[in-house]
ROVEX-949995 format. One record per residue (C-alpha): x, y, z; residue number from 1. Coordinates in Angstrom, 2 decimals, padded with zeros to 5 digits. Last residue first. Layout:
BEGIN
<c1 X	c2 Y	c3 Z	nr NUM>
...
***
This chain:
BEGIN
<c1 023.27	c2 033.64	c3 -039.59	nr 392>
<c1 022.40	c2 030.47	c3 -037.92	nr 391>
<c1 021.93	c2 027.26	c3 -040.11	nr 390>
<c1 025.47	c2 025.65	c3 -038.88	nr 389>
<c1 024.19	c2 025.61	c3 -035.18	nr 388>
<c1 021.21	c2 023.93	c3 -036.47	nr 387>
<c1 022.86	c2 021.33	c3 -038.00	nr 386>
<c1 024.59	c2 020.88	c3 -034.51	nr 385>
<c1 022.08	c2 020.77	c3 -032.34	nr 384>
<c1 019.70	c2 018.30	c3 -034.88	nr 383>
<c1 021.52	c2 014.97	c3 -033.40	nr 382>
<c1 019.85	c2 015.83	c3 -029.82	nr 381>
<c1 022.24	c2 016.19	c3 -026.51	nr 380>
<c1 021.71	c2 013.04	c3 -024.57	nr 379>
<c1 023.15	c2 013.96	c3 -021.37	nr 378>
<c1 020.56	c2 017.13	c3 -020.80	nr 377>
<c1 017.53	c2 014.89	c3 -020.88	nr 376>
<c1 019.29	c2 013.04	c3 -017.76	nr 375>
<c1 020.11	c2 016.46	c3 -016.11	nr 374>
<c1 016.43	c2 017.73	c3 -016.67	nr 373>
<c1 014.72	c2 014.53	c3 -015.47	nr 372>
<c1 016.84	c2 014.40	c3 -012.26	nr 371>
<c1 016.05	c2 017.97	c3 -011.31	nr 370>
<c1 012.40	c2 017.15	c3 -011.87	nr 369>
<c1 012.64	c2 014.45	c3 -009.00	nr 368>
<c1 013.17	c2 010.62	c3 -009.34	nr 367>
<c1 012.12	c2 008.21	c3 -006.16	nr 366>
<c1 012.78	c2 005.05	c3 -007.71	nr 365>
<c1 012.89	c2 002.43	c3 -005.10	nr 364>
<c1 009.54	c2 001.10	c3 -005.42	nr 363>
<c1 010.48	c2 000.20	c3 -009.10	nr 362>
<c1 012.87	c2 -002.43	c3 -007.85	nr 361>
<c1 009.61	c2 -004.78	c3 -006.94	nr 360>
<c1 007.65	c2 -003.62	c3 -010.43	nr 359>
<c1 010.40	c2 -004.58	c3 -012.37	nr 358>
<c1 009.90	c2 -008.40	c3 -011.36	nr 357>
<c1 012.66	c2 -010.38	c3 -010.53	nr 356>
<c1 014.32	c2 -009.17	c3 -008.02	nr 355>
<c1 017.63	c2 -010.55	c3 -006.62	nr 354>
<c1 018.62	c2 -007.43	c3 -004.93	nr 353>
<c1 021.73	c2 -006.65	c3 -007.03	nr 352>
<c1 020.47	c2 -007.83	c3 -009.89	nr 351>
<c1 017.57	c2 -005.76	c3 -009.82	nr 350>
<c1 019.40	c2 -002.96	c3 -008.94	nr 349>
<c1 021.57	c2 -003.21	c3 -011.99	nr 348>
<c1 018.66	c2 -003.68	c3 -014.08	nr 347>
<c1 017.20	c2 -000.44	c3 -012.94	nr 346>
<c1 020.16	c2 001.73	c3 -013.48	nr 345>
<c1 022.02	c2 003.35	c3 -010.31	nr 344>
<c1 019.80	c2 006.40	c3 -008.58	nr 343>
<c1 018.06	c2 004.02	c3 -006.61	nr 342>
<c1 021.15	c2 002.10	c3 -004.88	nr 341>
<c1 020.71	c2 003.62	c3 -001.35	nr 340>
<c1 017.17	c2 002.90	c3 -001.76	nr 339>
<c1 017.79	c2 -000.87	c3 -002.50	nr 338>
<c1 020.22	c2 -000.76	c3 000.52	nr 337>
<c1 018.16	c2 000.97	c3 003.08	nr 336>
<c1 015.03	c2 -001.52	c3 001.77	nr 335>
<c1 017.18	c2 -004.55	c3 002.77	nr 334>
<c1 017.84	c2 -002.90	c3 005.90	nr 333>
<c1 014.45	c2 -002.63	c3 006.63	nr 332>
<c1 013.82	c2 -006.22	c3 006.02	nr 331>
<c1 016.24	c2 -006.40	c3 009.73	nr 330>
<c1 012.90	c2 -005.07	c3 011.14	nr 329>
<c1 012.44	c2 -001.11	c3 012.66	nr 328>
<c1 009.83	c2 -000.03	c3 014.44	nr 327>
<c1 010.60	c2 003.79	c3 015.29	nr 326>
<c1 012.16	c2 004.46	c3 018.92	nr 325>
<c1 015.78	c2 004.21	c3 017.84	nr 324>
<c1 017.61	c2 004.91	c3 021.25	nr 323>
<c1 020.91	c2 002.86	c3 019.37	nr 322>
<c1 020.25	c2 000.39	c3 022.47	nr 321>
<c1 016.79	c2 -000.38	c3 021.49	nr 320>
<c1 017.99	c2 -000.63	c3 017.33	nr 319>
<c1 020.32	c2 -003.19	c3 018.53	nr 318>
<c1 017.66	c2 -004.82	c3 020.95	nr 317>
<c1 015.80	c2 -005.39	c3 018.21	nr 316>
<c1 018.38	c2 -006.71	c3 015.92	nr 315>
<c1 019.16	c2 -009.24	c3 018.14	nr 314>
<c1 015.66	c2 -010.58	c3 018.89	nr 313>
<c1 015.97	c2 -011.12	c3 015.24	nr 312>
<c1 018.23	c2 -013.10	c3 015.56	nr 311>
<c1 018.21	c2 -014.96	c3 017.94	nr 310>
<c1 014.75	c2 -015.81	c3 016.63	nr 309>
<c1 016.54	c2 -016.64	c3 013.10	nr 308>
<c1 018.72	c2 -019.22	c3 014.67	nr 307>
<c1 022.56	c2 -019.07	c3 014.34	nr 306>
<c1 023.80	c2 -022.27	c3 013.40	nr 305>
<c1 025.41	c2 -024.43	c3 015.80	nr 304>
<c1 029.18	c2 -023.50	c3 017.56	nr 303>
<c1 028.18	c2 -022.80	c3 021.22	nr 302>
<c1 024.81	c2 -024.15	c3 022.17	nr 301>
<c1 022.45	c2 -021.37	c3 023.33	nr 300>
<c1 024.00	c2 -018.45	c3 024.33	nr 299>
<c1 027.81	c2 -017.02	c3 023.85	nr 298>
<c1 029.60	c2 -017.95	c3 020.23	nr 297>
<c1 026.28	c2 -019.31	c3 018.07	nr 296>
<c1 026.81	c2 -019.56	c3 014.46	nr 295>
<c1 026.77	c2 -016.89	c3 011.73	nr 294>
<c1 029.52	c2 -017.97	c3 009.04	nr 293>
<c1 028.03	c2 -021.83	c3 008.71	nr 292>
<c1 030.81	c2 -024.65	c3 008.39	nr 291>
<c1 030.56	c2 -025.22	c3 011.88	nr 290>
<c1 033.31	c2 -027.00	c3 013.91	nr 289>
<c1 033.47	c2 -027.44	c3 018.02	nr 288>
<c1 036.17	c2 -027.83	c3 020.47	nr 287>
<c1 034.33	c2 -025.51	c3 022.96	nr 286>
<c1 037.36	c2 -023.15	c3 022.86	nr 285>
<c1 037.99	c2 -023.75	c3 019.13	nr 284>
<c1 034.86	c2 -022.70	c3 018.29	nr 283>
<c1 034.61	c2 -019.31	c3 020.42	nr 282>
<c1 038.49	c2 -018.65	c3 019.10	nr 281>
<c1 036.88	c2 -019.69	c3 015.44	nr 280>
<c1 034.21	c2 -017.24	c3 016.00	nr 279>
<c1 036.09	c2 -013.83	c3 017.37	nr 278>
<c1 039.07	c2 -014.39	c3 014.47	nr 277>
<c1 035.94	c2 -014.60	c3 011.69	nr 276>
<c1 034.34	c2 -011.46	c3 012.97	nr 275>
<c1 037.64	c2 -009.52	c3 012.39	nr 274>
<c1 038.28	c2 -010.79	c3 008.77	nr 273>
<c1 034.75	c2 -010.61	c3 007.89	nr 272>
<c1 034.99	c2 -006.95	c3 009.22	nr 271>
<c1 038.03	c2 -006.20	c3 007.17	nr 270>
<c1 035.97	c2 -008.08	c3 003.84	nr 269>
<c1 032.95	c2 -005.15	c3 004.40	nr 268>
<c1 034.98	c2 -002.47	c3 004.91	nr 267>
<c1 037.81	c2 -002.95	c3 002.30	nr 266>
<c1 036.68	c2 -005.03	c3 -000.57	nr 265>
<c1 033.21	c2 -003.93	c3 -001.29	nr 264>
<c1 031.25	c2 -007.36	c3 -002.21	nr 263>
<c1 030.14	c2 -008.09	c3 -005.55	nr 262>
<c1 026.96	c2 -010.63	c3 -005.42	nr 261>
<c1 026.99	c2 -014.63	c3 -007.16	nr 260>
<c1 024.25	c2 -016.33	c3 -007.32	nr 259>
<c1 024.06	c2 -020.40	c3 -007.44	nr 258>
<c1 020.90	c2 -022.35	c3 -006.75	nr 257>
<c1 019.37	c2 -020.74	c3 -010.22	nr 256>
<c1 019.28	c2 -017.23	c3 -010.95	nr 255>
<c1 017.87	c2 -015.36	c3 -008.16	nr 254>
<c1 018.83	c2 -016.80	c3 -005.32	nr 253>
<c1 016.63	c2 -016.70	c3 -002.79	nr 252>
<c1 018.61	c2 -018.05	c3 000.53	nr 251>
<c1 017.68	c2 -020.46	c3 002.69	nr 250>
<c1 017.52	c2 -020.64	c3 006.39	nr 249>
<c1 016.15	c2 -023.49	c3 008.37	nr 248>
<c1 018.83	c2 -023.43	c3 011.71	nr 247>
<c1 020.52	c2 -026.38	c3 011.44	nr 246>
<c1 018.84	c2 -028.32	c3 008.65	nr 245>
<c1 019.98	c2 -025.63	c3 005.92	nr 244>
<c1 019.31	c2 -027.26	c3 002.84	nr 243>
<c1 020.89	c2 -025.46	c3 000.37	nr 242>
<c1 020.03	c2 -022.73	c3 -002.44	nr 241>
<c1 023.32	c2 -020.76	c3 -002.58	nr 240>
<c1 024.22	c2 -017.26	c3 -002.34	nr 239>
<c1 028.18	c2 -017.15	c3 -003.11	nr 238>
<c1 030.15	c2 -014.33	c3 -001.14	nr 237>
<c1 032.10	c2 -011.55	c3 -003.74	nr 236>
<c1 035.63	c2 -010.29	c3 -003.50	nr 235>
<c1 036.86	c2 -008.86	c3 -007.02	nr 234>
<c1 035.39	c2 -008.94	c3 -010.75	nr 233>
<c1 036.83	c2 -012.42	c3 -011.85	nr 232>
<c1 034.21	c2 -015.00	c3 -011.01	nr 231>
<c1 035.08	c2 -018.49	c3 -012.43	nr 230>
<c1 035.17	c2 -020.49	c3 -009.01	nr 229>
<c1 036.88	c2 -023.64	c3 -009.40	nr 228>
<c1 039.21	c2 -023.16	c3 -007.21	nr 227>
<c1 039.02	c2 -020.44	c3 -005.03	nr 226>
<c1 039.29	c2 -016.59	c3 -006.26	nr 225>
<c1 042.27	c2 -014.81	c3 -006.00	nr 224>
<c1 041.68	c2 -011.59	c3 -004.57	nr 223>
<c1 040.31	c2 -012.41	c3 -001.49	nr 222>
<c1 036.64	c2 -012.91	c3 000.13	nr 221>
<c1 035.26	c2 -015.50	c3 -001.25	nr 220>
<c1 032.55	c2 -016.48	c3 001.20	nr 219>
<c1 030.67	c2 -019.19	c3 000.07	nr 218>
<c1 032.83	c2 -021.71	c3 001.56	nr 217>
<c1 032.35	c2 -020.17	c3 005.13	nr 216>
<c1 028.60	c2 -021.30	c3 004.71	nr 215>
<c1 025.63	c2 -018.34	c3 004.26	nr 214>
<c1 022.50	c2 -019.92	c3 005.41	nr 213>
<c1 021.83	c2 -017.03	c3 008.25	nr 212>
<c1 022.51	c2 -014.17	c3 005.73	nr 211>
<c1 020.23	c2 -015.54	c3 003.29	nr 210>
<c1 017.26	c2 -015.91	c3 006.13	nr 209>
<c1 017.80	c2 -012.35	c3 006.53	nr 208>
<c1 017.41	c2 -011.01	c3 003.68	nr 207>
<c1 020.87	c2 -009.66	c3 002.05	nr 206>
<c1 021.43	c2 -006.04	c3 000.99	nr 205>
<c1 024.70	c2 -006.10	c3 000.43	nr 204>
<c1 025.72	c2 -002.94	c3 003.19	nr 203>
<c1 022.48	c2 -003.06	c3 005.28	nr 202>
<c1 021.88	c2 -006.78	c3 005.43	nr 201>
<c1 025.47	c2 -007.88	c3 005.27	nr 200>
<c1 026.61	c2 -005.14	c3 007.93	nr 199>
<c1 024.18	c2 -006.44	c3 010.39	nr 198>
<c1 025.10	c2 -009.79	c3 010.57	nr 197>
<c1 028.89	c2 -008.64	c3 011.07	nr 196>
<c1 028.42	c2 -006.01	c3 013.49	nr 195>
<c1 026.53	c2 -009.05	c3 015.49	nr 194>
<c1 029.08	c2 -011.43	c3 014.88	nr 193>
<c1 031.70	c2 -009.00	c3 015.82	nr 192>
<c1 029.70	c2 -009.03	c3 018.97	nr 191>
<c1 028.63	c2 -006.24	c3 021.55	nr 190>
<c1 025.75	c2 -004.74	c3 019.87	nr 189>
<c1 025.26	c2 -000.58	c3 020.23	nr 188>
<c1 028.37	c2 000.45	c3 017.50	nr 187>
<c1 026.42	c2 -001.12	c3 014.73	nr 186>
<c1 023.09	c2 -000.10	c3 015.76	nr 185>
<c1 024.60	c2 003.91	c3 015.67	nr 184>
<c1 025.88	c2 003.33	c3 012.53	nr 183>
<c1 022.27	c2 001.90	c3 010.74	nr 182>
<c1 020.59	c2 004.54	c3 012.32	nr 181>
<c1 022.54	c2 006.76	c3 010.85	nr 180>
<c1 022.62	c2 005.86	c3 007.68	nr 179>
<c1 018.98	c2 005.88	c3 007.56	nr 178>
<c1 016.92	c2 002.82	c3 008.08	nr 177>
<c1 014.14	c2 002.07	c3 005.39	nr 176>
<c1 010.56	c2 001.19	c3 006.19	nr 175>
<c1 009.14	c2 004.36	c3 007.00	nr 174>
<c1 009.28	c2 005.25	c3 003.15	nr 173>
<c1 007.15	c2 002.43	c3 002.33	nr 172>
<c1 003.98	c2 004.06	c3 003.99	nr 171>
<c1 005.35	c2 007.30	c3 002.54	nr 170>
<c1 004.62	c2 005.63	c3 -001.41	nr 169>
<c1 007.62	c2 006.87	c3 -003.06	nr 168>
<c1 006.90	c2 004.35	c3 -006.01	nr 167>
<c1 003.05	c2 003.79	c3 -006.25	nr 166>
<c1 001.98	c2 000.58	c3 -004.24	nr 165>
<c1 -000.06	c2 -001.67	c3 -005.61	nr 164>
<c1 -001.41	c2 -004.81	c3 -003.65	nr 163>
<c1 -003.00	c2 -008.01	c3 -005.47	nr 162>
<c1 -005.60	c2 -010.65	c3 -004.62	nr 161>
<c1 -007.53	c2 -008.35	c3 -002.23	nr 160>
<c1 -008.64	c2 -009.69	c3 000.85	nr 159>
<c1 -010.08	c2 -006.35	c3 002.17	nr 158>
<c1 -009.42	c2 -005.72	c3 005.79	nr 157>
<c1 -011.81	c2 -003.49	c3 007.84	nr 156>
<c1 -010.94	c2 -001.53	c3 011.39	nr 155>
<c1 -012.79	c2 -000.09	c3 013.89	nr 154>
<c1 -013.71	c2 -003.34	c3 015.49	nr 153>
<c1 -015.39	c2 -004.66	c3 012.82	nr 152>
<c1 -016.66	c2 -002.25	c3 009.65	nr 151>
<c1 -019.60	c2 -003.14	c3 008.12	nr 150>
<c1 -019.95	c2 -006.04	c3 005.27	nr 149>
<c1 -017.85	c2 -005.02	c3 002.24	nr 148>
<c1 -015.44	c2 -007.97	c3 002.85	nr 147>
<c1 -018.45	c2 -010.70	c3 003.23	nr 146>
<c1 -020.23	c2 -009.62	c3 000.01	nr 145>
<c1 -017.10	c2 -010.35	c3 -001.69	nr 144>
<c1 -016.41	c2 -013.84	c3 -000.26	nr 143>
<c1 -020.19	c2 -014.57	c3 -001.06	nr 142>
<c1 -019.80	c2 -013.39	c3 -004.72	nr 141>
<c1 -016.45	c2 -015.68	c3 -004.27	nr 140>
<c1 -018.43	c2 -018.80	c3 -002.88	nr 139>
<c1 -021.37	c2 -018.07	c3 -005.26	nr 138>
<c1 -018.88	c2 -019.15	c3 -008.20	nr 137>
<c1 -019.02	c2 -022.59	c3 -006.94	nr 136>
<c1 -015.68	c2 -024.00	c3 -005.81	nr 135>
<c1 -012.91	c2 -026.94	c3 -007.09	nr 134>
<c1 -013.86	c2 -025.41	c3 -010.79	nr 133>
<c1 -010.71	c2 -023.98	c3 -011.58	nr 132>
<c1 -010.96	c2 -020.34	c3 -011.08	nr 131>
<c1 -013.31	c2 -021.03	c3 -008.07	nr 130>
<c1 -010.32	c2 -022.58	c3 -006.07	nr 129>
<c1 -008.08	c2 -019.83	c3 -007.16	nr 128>
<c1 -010.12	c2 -017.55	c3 -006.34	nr 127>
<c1 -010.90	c2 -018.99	c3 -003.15	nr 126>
<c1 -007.09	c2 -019.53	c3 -002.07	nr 125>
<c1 -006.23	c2 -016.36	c3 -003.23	nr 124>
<c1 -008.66	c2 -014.55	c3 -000.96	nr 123>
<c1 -007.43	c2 -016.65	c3 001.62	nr 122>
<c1 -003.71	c2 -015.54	c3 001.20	nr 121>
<c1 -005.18	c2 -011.87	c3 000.80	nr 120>
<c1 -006.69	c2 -011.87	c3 004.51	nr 119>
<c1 -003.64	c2 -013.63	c3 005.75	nr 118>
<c1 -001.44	c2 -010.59	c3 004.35	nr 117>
<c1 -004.18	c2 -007.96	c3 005.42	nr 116>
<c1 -003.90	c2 -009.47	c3 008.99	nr 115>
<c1 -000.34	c2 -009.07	c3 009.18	nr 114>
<c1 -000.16	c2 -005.46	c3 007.51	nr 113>
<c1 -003.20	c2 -004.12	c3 010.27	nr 112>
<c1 -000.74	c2 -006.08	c3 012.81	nr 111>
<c1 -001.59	c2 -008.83	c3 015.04	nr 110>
<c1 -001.69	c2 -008.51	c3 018.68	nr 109>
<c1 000.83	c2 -009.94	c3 020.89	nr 108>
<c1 000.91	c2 -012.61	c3 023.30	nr 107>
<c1 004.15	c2 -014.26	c3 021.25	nr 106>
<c1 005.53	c2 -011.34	c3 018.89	nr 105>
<c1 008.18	c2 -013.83	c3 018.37	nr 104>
<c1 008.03	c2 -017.32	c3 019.89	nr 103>
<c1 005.67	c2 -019.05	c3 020.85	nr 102>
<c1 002.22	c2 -019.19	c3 018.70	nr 101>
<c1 -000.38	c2 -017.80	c3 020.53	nr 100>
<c1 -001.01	c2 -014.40	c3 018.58	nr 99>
<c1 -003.23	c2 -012.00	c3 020.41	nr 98>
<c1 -007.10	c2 -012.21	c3 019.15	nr 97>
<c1 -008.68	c2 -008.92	c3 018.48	nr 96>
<c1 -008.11	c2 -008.62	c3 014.75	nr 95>
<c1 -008.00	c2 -012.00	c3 013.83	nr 94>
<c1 -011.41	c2 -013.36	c3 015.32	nr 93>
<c1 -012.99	c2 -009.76	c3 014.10	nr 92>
<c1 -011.96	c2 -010.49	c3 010.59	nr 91>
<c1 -012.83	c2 -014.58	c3 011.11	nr 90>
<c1 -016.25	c2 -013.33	c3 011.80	nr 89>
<c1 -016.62	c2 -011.05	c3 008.49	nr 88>
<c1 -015.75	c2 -014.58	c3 007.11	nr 87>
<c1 -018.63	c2 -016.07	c3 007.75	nr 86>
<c1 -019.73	c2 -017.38	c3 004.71	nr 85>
<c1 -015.50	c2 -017.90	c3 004.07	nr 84>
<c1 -015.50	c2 -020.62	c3 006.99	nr 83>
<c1 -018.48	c2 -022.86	c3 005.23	nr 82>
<c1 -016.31	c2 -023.15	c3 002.34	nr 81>
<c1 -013.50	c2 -023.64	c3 004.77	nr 80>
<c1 -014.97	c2 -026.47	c3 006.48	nr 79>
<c1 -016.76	c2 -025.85	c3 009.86	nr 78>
<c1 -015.95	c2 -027.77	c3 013.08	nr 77>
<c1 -016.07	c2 -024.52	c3 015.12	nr 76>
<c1 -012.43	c2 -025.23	c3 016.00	nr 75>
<c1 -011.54	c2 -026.10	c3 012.38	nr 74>
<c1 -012.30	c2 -023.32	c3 010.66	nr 73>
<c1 -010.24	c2 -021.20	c3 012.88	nr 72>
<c1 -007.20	c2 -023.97	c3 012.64	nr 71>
<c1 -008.16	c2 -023.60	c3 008.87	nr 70>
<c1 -007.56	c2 -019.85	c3 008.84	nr 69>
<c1 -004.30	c2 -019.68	c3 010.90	nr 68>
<c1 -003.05	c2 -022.01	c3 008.57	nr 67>
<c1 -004.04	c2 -020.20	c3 005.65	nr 66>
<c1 -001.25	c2 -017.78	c3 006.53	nr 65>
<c1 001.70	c2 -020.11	c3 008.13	nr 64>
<c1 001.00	c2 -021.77	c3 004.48	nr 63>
<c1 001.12	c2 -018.91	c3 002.62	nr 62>
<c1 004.42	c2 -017.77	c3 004.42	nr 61>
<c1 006.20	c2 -021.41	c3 003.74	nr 60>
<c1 004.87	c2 -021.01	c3 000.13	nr 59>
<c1 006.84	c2 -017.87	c3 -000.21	nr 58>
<c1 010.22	c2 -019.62	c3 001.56	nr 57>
<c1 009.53	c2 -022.00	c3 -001.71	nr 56>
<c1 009.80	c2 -019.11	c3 -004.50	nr 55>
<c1 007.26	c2 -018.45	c3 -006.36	nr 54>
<c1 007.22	c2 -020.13	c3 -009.97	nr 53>
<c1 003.75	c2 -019.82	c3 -011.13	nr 52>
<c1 002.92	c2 -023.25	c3 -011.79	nr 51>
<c1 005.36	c2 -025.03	c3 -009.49	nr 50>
<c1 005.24	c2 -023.15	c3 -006.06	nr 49>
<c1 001.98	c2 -020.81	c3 -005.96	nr 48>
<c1 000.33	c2 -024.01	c3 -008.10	nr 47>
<c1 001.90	c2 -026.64	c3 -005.31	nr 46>
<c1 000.64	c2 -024.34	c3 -002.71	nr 45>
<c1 -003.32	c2 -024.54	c3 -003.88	nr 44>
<c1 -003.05	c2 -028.52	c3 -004.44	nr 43>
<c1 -001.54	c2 -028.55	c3 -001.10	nr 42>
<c1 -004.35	c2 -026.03	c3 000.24	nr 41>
<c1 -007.03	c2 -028.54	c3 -001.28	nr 40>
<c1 -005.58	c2 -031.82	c3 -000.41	nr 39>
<c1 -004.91	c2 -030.60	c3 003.41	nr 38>
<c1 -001.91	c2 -033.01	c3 003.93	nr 37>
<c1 -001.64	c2 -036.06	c3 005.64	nr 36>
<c1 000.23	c2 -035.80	c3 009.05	nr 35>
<c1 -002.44	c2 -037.27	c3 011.57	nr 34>
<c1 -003.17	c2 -033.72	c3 013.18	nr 33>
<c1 -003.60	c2 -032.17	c3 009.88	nr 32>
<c1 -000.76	c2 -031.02	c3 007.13	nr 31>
<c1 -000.45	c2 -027.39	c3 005.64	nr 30>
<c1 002.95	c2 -027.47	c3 002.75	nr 29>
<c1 006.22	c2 -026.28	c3 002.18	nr 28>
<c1 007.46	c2 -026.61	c3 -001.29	nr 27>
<c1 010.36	c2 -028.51	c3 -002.78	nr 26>
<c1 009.85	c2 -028.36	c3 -006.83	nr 25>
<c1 012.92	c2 -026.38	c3 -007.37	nr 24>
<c1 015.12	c2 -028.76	c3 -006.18	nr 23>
<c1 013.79	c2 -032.02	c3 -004.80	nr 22>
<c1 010.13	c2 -032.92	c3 -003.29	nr 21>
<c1 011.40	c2 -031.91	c3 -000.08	nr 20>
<c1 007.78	c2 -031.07	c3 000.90	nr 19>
<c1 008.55	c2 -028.98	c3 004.10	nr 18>
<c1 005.56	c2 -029.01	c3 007.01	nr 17>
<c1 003.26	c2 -026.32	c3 008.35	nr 16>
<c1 001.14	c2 -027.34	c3 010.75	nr 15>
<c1 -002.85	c2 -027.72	c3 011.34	nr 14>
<c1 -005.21	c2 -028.70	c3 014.52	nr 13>
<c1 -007.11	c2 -029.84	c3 013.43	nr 12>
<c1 -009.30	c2 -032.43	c3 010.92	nr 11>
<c1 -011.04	c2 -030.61	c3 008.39	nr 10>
<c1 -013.94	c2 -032.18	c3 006.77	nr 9>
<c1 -014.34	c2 -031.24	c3 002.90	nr 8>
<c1 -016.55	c2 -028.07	c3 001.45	nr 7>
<c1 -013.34	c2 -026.36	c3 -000.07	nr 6>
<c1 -013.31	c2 -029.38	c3 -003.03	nr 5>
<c1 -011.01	c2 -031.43	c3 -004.60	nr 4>
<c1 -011.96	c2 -034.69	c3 -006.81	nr 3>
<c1 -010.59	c2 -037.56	c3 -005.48	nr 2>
<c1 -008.50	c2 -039.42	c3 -008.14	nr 1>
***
């Protein structure tokens, strides 16, 4: 077996390519211009994936990450060992260089939170690599020495490993929609589809890419469940782990392939009701099936999947025609509904997002003094009474 090392040839330019290696082992992976992939990234992925359990749309982000890093490695005809001695370089490179891929945020310039999440990806990388032999320890000592080198361009990114953020952090507060906001986008798009989409993000809290792989069949939206469905707590929609080829989405369930969430039973299953009479009219007009619940009923090809780009560029031009000038993403309604759900118990919000670490519902806790007194106040102390009897 070759042995795996940071110091090989690379051969660009890179993509990112799924592994369907089967169930929870399918990763997505960096391959070179003749389709084999980059052993030492792979090897890297296939740890994130299989040996510490992350899930497979995180490996997809890791690899659009270090991606961007080889391809600049590549171009200069370095190998990445070579790449991370001059990494104060690849800082400035990032920093000042608008994104060329097409698509969103196409001509753009990268963010300070983009850059700091490809920064950390190839901090990662070398760690890892050094952690396990594939590296010499100088390469992280030279890493290091790289990230406290002067400041570039006004700004400096540190490829930190790990990010803490205290609960009620204000950059996170930013993130999160108000009720408002969220009304006023709802009235601005011109689609039941649209309403819809955006109702399933802010009221249940979906990510995006679950919302866009939901099927008809996993919506179970009555009172008598399906057959062979053994919920019995109400309306609920089924978040399964599927191969999406249409349109790439996949949801994160939390426990397993199959996860089941509660659904409100008037708004939310009246609007399913509504945005389901608007698509099957658009379907049956263009003769067309679709067994997915978002699917395309003006632009684009009528009755296939519902692409993320669409929308996305959706949502933006929601929160456009709402007059909402701050940046808002359709994450942020994820974060509306895990805030809106703070004062509940901390297991129940982690179900209810799909976390599973503490330290991901945590951010939502935003507990005053007030709150301390009245839950101090609900457990009355076993010595009350006997000292009740004691006084005169």
């Amino acid at each position: 077996m070759k042995e795996l090392t940071l110091d090989a040839a690379l051969e660009g330019p890179f993509s990112v390519r799924f592994t369907p290696t089967g169930g929870r082992l399918s990763y997505y992976t960096l391959v070179n211009n003749r389709y084999l992939p980059v052993e030492s990234v792979d090897a890297f992925l296939r740890f994130k994936r299989h040996g510490q359990g992350r899930a497979e749309l995180t490996t997809r982000t890791y690899a659009g990450q270090l991606k961007l890093f080889a391809d600049w490695c590549a171009d200069r005809d370095i190998s990445i060992e070579k790449g991370v001695g001059q990494f104060s370089h690849f800082v400035a490179w990032l920093r000042i260089t608008p994104i060329a891929r097409v698509g969103r945020g196409h001509g753009n310039l990268r963010t300070q939170a983009t850059c700091r999440g490809i920064l950390i990806a190839v901090g990662e990388l070398v760690t890892w690599a050094t952690e396990l032999g594939y590296a010499d320890d100088q390469l992280l000592k030279k890493l290091k020495r790289e990230e406290t080198s002067p400041q570039l361009y006004g700004t400096q990114y540190r490829a930190r490993t790990h990010i803490h953020r205290a609960p009620g952090d204000s950059n996170e507060l930013t993130k999160w929609a108000t009720q408002d906001e969220y009304w006023a986008m709802v009235k601005a798009v011109n689609s039941e589809r649209d309403r819809f989409l955006l109702i399933v993000m802010y009221e249940l809290g979906l990510r995006i890419d679950g919302a866009l792989g939901l099927h008809i069949s996993d919506m179970h939206l009555s009172k008598t469940p399906p057959k062979g469905c053994d919920y019995r707590h109400g309306h609920h929609i089924h978040l399964i782990q599927r191969e999406n080829k249409e349109n790439s989405a996949r949801a994160k369930a939390p426990e397993g392939s199959n996860y089941r969430l509660p659904v409100e039973e008037d708004s939310v299953t009246e609007q399913y009701h509504i945005m389901r009479a608007e698509r099957d009219k658009a379907l049956e007009r263009a003769g067309k099936e679709s067994s997915y619940v978002f699917v395309n009923i003006r632009g684009g090809i009528i009755g296939e999947a519902m692409l993320y780009n669409n929308a996305y560029k959706m949502f933006k031009a929601a929160a456009k025609n709402a007059g909402i000038t701050r940046d808002l993403s359709p994450h942020s309604f994820r974060h509306s509904f895990g805030y809106n759900h703070r004062s509940e118990e901390r297991p129940i919000v982690m179900r209810l997002m799909g976390h599973k670490s503490e330290a991901s519902t945590d951010r939502y806790s935003d507990v005053d003094e007030k709150q301390m007194r009245e839950a101090v106040d609900r457990v009355p102390s076993p010595l009350n009474p006997q000292l009740k009897k004691k006084k005169p």
